[in-house]
C-alpha positions in Angstrom: 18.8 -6.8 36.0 21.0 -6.6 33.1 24.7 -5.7 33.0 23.6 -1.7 32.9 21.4 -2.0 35.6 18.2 -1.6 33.6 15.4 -4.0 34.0 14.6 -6.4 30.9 11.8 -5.7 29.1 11.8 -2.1 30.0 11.6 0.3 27.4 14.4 2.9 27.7 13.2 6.3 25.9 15.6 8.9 24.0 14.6 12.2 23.6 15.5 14.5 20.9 18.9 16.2 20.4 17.6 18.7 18.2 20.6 18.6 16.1 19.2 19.8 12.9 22.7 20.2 10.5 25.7 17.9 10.6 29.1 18.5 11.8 31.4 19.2 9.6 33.2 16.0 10.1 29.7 14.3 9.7 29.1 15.5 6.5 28.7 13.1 3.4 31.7 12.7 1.5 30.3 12.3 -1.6 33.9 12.3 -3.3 35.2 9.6 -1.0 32.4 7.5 -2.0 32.2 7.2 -5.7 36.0 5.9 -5.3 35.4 3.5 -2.7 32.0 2.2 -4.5 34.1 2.8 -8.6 36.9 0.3 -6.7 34.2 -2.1 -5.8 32.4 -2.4 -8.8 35.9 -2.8 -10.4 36.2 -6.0 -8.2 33.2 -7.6 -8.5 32.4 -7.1 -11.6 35.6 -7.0 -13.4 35.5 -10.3 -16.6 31.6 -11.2 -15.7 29.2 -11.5 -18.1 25.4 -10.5 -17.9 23.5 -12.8 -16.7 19.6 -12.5 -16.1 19.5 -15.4 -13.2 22.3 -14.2 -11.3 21.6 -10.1 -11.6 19.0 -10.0 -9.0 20.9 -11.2 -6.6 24.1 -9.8 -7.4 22.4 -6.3 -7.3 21.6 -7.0 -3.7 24.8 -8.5 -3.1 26.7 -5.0 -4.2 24.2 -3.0 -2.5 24.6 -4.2 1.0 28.2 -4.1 0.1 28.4 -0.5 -0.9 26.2 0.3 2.1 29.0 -1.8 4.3 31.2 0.4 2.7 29.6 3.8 3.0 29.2 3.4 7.1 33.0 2.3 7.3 33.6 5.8 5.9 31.5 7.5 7.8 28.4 9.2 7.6 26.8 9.3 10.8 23.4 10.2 11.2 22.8 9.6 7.6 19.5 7.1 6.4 21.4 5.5 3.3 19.6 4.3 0.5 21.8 2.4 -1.9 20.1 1.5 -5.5 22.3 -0.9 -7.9 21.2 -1.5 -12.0 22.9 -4.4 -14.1 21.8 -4.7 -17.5 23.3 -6.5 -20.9 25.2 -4.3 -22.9 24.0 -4.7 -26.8 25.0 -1.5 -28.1 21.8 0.2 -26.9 22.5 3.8 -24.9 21.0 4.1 -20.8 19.7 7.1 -18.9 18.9 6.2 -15.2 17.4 9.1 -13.5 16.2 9.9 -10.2 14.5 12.8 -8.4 14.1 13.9 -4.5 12.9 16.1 -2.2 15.7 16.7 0.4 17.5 19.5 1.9 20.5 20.6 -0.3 22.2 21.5 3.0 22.3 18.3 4.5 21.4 15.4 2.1 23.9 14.4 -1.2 24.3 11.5 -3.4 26.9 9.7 -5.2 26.9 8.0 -8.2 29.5 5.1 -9.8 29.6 2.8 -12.8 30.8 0.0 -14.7 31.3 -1.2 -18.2 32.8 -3.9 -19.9 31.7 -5.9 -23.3 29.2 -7.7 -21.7 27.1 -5.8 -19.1 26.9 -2.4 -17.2 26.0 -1.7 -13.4 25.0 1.5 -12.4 25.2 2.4 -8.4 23.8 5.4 -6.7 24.2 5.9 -2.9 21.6 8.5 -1.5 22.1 9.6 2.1 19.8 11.6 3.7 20.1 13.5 7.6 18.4 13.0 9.8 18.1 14.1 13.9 
């Protein structure tokens, strides 16, 4: 026996709550994160330079970050999908797109970037609800 009186290596089961729709204070706050994930990118990012070897993993790096970030300001219930772009800046123009299928009731997005002379990082945070 365990400290809550359950057996180890028994499975405990959850049923459904059938909570279809967030709270209101459950809600995504799409506002809140594009500053918190614009302040971010502003620190990590601020007098680098592009480099190819390094973008990989600094891409993952700011996207568990921002995800970190997200949960601290709360979005319970949420499944968060976080997708960061870095690429050299040499004077060409970028479109990044996406599409979904989600509920427009429950589910949002937010979107941040950054810029300086020498690359540009595109983050977009979706979060989707789910029971």
């Amino acid at each position: 026996m365990d400290d809550d009186g359950a057996q180890q290596g028994q499975v405990q089961v959850l049923e459904n709550t059938y909570i279809m729709k967030p709270q209101e204070h459950e809600k995504f706050r799409a506002n809140e994160v594009i500053k918190a994930v614009k302040a971010l990118l502003d620190e990590r990012l601020k007098g680098k330079k592009y480099d190819s070897n390094e973008s990989a993993q600094l891409s993952k790096e700011l996207c568990t970050e921002i995800k970190e970030k997200v949960k601290e300001i709360g979005a319970p219930r949420h499944k968060l999908v976080v997708q960061v772009t870095i690429g050299e800046v040499q004077g060409q123009g970028v479109r990044i797109a996406s599409r979904c299928l989600w509920d427009v009731e429950t589910d949002n997005h937010a979107s941040a970037y950054y810029t300086n002379p020498h690359l540009y990082c595109v983050a977009m945070v979706f979060a989707c609800y789910y029971e």
